[in-house]
C-alpha positions as CSV (number, residue, x, y, z in Angstrom):
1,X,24.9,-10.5,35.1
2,X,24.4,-7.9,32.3
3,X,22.6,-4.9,32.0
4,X,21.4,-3.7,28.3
5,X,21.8,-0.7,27.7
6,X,20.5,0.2,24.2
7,X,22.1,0.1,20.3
8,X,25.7,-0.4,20.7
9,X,27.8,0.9,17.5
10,X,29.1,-1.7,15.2
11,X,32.4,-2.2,13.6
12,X,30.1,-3.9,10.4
13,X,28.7,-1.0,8.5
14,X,25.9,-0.4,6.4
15,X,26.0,0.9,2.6
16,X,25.1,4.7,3.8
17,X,28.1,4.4,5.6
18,X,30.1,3.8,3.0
19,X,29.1,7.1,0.9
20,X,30.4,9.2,3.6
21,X,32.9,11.4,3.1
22,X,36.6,9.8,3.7
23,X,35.6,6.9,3.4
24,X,37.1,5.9,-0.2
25,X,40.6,4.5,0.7
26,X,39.2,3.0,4.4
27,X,39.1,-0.3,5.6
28,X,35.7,-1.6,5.6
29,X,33.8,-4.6,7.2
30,X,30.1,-5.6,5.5
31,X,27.7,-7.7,5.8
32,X,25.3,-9.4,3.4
33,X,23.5,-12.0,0.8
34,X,25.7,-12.8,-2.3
35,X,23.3,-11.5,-5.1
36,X,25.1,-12.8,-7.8
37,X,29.2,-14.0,-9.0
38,X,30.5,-12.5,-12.0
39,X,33.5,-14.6,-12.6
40,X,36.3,-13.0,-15.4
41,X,39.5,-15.6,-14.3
42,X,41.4,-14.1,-12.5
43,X,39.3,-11.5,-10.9
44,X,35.3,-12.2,-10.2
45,X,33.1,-9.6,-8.9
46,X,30.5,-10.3,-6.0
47,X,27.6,-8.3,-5.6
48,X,26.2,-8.1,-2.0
49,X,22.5,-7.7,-1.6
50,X,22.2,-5.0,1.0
51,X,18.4,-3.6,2.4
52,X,19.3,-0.4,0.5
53,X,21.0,-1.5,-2.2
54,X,23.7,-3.6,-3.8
55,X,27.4,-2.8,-3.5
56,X,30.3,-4.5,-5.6
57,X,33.4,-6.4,-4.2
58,X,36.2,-7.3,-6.1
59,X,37.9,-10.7,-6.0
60,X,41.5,-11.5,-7.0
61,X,43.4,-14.4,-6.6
62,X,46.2,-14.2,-4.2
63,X,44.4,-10.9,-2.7
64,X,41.6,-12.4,-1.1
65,X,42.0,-15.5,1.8
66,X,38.8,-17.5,0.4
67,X,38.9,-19.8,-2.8
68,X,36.2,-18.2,-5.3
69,X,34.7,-21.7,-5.6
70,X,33.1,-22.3,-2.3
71,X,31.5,-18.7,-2.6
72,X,27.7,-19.5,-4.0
73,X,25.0,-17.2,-4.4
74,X,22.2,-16.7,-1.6
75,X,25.2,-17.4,0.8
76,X,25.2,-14.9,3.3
77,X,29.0,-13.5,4.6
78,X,30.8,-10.8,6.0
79,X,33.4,-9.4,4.2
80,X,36.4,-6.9,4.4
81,X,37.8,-4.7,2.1
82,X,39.6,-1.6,1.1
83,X,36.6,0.6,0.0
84,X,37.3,2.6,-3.6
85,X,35.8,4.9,-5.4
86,X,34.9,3.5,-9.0
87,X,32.7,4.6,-12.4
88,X,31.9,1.1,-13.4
89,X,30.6,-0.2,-10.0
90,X,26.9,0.3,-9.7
91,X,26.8,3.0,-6.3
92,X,30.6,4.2,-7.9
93,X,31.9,2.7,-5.0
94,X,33.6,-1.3,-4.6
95,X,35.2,-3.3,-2.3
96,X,38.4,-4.4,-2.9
97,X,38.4,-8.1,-0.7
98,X,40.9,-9.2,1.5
99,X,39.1,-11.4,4.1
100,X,35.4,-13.4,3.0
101,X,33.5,-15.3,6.1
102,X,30.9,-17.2,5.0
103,X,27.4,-16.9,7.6
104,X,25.8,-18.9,6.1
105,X,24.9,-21.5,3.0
106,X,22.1,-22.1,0.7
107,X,20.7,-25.7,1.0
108,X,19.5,-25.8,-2.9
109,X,20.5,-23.2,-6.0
110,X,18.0,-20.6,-6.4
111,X,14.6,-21.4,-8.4
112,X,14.6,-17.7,-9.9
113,X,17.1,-16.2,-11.2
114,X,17.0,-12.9,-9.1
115,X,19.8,-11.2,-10.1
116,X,18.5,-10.0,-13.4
117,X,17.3,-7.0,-13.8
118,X,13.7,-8.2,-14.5
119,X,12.1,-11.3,-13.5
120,X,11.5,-12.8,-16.6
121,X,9.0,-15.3,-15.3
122,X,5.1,-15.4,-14.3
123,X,3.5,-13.7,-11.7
124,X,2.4,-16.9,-10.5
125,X,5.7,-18.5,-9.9
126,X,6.8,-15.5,-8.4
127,X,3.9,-15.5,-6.1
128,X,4.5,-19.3,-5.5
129,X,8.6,-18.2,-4.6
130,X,7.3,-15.2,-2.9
131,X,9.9,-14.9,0.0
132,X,13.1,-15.6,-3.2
133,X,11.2,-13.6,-5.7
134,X,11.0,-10.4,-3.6
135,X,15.2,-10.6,-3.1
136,X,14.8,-9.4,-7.0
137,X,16.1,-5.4,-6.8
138,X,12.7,-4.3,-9.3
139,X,10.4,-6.3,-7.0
140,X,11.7,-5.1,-3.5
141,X,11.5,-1.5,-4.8
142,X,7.8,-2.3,-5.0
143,X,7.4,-2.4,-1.4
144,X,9.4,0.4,-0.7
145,X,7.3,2.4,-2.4
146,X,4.6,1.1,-1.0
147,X,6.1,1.6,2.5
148,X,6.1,5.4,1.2
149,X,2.5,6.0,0.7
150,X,1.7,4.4,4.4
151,X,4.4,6.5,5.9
152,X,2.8,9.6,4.5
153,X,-0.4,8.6,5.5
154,X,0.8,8.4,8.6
155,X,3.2,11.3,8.9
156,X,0.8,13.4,7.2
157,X,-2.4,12.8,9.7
158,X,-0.3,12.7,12.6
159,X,0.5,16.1,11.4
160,X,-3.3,17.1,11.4
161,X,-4.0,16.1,14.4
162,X,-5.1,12.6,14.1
163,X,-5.0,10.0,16.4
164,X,-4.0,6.1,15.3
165,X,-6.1,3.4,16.6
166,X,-6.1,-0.3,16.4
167,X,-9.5,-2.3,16.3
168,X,-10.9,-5.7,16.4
169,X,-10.9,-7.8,13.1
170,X,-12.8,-10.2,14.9
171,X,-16.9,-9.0,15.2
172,X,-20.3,-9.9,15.7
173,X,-21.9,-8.0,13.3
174,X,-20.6,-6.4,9.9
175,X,-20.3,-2.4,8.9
176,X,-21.1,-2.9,5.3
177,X,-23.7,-5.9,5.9
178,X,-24.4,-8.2,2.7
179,X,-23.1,-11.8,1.9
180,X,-19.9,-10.9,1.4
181,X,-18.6,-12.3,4.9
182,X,-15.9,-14.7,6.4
183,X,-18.0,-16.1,8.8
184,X,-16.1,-18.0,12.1
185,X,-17.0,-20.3,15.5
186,X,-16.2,-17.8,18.1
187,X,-16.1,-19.8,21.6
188,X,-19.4,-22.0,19.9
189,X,-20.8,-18.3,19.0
190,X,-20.9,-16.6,15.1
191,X,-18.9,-14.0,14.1
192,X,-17.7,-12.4,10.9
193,X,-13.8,-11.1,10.0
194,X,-14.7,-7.1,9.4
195,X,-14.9,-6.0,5.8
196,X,-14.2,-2.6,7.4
197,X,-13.6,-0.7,10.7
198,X,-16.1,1.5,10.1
199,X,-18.4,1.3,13.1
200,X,-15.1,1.6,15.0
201,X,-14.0,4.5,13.3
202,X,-17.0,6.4,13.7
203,X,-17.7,5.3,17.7
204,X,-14.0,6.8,17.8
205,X,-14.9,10.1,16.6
206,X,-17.0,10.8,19.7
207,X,-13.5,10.2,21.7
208,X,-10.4,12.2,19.6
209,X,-12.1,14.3,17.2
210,X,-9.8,12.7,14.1
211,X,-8.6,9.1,14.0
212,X,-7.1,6.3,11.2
213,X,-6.3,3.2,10.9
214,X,-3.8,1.2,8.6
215,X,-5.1,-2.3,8.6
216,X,-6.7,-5.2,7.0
217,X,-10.1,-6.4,6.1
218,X,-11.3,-9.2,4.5
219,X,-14.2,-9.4,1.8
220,X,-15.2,-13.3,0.9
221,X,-16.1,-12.1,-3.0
222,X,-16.0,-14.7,-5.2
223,X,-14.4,-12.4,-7.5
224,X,-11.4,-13.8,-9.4
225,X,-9.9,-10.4,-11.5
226,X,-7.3,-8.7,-11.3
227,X,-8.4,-5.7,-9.2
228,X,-9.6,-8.0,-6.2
229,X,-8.3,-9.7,-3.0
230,X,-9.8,-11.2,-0.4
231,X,-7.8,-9.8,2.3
232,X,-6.3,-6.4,1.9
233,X,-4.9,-3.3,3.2
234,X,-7.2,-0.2,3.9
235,X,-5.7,3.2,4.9
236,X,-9.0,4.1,7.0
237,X,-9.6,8.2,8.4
238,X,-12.5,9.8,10.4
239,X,-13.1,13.2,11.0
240,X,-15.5,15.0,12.9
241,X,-16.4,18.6,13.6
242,X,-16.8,18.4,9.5
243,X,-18.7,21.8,7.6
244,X,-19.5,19.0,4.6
245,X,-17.9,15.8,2.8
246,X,-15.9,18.1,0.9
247,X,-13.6,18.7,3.7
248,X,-13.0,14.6,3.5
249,X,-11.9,14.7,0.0
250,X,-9.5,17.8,1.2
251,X,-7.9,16.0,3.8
252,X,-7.5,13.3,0.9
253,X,-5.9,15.6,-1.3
254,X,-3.0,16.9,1.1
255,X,-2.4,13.4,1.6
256,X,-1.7,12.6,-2.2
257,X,0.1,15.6,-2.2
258,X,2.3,14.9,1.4
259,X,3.2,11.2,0.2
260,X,3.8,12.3,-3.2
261,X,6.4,14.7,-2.1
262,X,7.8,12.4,0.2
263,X,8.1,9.7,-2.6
264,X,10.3,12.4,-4.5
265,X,13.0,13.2,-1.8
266,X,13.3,9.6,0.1
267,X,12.0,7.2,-2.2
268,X,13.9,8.5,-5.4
269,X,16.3,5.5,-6.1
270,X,12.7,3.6,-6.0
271,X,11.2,5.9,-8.3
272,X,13.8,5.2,-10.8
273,X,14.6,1.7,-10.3
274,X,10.7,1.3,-11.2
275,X,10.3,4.0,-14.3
276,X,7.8,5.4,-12.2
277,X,6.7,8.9,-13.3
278,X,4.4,10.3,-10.7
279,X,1.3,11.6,-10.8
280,X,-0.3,14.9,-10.5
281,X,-1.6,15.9,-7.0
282,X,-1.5,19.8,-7.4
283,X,-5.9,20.2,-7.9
284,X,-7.9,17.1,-8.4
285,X,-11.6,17.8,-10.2
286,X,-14.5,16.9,-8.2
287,X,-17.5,16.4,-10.6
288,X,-21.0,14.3,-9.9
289,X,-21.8,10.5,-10.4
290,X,-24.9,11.4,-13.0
291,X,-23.1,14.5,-14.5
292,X,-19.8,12.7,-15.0
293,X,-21.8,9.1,-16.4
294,X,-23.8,11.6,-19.1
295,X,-20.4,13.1,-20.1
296,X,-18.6,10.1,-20.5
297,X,-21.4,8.2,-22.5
298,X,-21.9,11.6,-24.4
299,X,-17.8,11.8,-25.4
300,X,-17.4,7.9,-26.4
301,X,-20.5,7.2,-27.7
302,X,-21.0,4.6,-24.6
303,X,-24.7,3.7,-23.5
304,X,-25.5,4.1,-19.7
305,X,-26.2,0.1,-18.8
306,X,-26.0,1.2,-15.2
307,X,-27.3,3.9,-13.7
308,X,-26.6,3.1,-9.8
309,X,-23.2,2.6,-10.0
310,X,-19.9,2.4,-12.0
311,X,-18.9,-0.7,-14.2
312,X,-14.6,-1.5,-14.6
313,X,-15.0,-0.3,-18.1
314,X,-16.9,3.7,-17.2
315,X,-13.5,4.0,-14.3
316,X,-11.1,3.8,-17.2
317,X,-13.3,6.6,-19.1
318,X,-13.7,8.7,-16.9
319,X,-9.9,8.7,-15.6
320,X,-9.4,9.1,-20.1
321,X,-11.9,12.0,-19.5
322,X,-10.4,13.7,-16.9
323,X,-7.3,13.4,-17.9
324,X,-7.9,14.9,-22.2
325,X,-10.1,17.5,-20.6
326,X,-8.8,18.7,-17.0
327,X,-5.3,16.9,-17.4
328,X,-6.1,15.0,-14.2
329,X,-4.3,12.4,-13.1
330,X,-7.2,11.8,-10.2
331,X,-11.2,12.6,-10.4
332,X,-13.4,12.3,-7.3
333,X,-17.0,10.9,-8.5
334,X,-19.4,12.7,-6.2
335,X,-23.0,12.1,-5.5
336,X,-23.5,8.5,-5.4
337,X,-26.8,6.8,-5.6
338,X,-28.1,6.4,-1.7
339,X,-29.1,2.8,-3.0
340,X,-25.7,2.0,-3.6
341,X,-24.1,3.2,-0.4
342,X,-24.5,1.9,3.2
343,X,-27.3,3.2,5.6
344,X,-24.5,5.5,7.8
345,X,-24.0,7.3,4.5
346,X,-25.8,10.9,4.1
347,X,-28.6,11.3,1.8
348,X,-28.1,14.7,0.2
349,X,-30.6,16.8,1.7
350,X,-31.6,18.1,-2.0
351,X,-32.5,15.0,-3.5
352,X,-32.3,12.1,-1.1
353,X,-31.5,9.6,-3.9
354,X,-28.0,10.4,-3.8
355,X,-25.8,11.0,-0.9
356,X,-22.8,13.2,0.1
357,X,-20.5,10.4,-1.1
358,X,-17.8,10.1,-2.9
359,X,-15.1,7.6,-4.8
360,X,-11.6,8.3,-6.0
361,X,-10.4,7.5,-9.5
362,X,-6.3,6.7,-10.3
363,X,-6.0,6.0,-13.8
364,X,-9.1,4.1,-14.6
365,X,-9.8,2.1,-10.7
366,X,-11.5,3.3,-8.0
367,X,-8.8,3.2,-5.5
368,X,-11.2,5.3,-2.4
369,X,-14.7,5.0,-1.4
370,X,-15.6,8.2,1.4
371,X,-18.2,10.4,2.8
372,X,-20.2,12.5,5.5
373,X,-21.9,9.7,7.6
374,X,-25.5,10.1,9.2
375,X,-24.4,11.6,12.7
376,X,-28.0,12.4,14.2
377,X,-29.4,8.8,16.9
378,X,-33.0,9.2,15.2
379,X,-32.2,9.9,11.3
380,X,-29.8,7.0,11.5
381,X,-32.8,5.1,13.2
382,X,-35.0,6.0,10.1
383,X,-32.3,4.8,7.6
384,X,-32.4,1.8,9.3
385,X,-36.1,1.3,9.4
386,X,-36.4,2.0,5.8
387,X,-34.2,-0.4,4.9
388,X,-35.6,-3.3,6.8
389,X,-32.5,-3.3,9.3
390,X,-32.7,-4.4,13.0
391,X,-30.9,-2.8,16.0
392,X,-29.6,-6.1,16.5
393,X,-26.0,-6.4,17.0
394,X,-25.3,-3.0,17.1
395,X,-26.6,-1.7,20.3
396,X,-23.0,-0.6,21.3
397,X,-22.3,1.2,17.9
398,X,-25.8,2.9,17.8
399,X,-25.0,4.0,21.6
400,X,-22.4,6.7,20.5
401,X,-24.8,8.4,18.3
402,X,-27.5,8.0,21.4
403,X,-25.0,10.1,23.4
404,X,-24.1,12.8,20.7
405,X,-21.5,12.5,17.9
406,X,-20.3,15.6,15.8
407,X,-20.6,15.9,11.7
408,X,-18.2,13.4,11.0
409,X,-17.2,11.4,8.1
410,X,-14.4,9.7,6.9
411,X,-12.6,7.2,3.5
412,X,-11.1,3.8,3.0
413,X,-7.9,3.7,0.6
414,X,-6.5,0.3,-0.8
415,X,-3.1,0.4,-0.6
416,X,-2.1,-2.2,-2.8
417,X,-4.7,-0.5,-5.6
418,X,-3.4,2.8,-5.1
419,X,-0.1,1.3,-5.2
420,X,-0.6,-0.8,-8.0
421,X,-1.7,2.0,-10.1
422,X,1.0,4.6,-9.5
423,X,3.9,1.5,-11.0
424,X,1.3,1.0,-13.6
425,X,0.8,-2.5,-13.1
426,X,-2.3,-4.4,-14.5
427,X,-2.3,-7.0,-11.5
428,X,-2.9,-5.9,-8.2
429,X,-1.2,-8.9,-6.6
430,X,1.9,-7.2,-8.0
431,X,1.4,-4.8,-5.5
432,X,0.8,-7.3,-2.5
433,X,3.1,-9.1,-0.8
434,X,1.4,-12.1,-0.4
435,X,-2.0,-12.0,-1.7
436,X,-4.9,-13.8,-0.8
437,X,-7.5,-14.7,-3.4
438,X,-9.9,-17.6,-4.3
439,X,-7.0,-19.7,-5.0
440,X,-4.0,-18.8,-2.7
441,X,-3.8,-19.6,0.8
442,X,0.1,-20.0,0.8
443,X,2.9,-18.6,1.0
């Protein structure tokens, strides 16, 4: 019998160990996926795909107890060396290879060719190779940046006193109602997949005070552009105990600012693999949805077709408005129509045809949609009523505001928009790891 008793330290190392100090000059045992062979005769270099990086080993003949030929790439092996320091290898550091075991062996060459620098193919084919297009260096550092901005969300509301929850994507009845719904046979009973965790959230509220969420919902649009997925990743908050919706789009704001900062310091190789310059987070502008719609149809000559919401084409100019007039990288719309927004959503107790609402522009796409939330049993009743809803399938939901619930109110982020936007990519299936749409099930 044995007894575990936690990480043991290995004699392989990892490619951070090998920038310590002393190390140049060592012998050195690593582990990894051949990324590519760059054959020159009589000495080759192999480039080991590492999950932080690539380091380069150096073949020669007669140094090195493995014949070149039997190496191919997507082979995985373990190698040892005599680590040097060097100008032309891409970390500065190489291997010099003595001893090559091979792990394991490709069944079939590669159907992308992942070792250059950019994928020179379409985004289809990479979405159809998904798990060999995201070995690509440029495409991984998506994702890592992306693993960023959720680890700030995180870190950053942990560090105001939030509490993470997990809740059902299974339900009866929807937050958001309309026809927008995955509907299911639960035990020979209906049920929807949740377009949002809202009623959740907000029933949470009466418990911690602060809570979020990082998890998926599904929307069954029939929408085929390249903004929308049917099944995506919302960075969910609720906060209660609030003096007005402006404290939501505070807590949104040191966010930004948190992750943004983090990006810099741990994500920099990322940054710069990518090109990525990012974006302002200092003071965002907060201006109204029927001030900012006159402005921007005022400054481009644009006629208002819609005056309840925001078409794709009014997002982009008001992100170009914001930007030439506030150098603003980010604009919160305030004030949205009540008709627009769902019945939790507070009216504005000046004119009760808009509501204490908000959405968050990132260069031309609303990537946030927040607000105070009706907290009072009987006004949420009357919303209700006056829109023609039933208590029906929300008895539990509605008993939390029966039993007292603070101001509150919270926001939904989409990651892979928010993502998508700070690479400056057109296609937010760029930014997903394996999107779901109208027409992709698989991989």
């Amino acid at each position: 019998m044995e007894f575990i008793t936690g990480i043991e330290e290995k004699e392989v190392l990892e490619l951070s160990d090998l920038f310590k100090e002393g190390m140049p000059g060592k012998r050195v045992k690593v582990n990894g996926a051949v990324h590519a062979i760059r054959d020159m005769g009589t000495v080759a270099f192999v480039i080991l795909r590492k999950r932080d990086g690539l380091v380069q080993c150096v073949y020669e003949e007669g140094a090195t107890n493995f014949n070149l030929k039997d190496l191919k790439e997507a082979a995985t092996v373990e190698v040892t060396g005599t680590l040097a320091e060097s100008e032309k290898a891409p970390e500065g550091i190489e291997i010099r290879l003595e001893e090559i075991t091979v792990l394991s062996e490709p069944a079939e060459p590669l159907p992308l060719p992942i070792a250059k620098w950019k994928l020179n193919t379409s985004l289809e084919a990479k979405l159809n190779y998904r798990p060999i297009s995201l070995r690509n260096v440029r495409e991984r550092a998506k994702f890592r940046i992306q693993e960023g901005i959720v680890r700030g969300f995180r870190d950053f509301l942990y560090g105001e006193g939030f509490t993470e929850i997990h809740t059902p994507k299974i339900g009866a009845k929807s937050a958001e109602g309309g026809a927008n719904l995955f509907k299911l046979e639960y035990f020979h009973r209906p049920a929807i997949l949740q377009q949002s965790p809202q009623f959740y959230k907000q029933m949470m509220v009466g418990v911690f005070d602060r809570v979020f969420e990082t998890a998926p919902v599904f929307r069954a649009e029939k929408h085929n552009t390249k903004r929308h997925l049917n099944e995506y990743t919302s960075l969910d908050f609720e906060m209660g105990y609030i003096e007005g919706f402006e404290d939501i789009m505070a807590m949104e704001t040191g966010f930004l600012q948190y992750a943004m900062k983090l990006l810099e310091t741990e994500y920099a190789k990322e940054l710069k693999i990518l090109n990525i310059v990012l974006p302002k987070t200092d003071k965002i502008p907060a201006v109204r949805f029927d001030e900012i719609k006159r402005l921007v149809a005022e400054k481009y000559n644009r006629k208002i077709k819609n005056p309840f919401d925001l078409e794709p084409e009014e997002e982009i100019l008001i992100s170009r408005y914001a930007k030439e007039e506030w150098d603003a990288d980010f604009v919160f719309v305030t004030h949205y129509p009540s008709k627009k927004r769902p019945f939790y959503a507070m009216d504005d107790p000046a004119d009760p045809t808009f509501t204490l609402s908000f959405d968050l522009l990132f260069k031309g796409m609303e990537i946030t949609t927040g607000g105070q939330r009706i907290h009072d049993y009987n006004a949420l009743l009357e919303k209700m009523a006056s829109r023609g809803m039933t208590e029906e399938g929300m008895e539990q939901y509605l008993s939390a505001f029966k039993y007292g619930m603070p101001p509150h109110g919270g926001l939904g982020i989409g990651m892979e928009r928010l993502t998508m936007k700070l690479m400056d990519e057109d296609n937010v299936r760029e930014a997903t790891l394996f999107p779901r749409d109208l027409s992709r099930l698989e991989p």
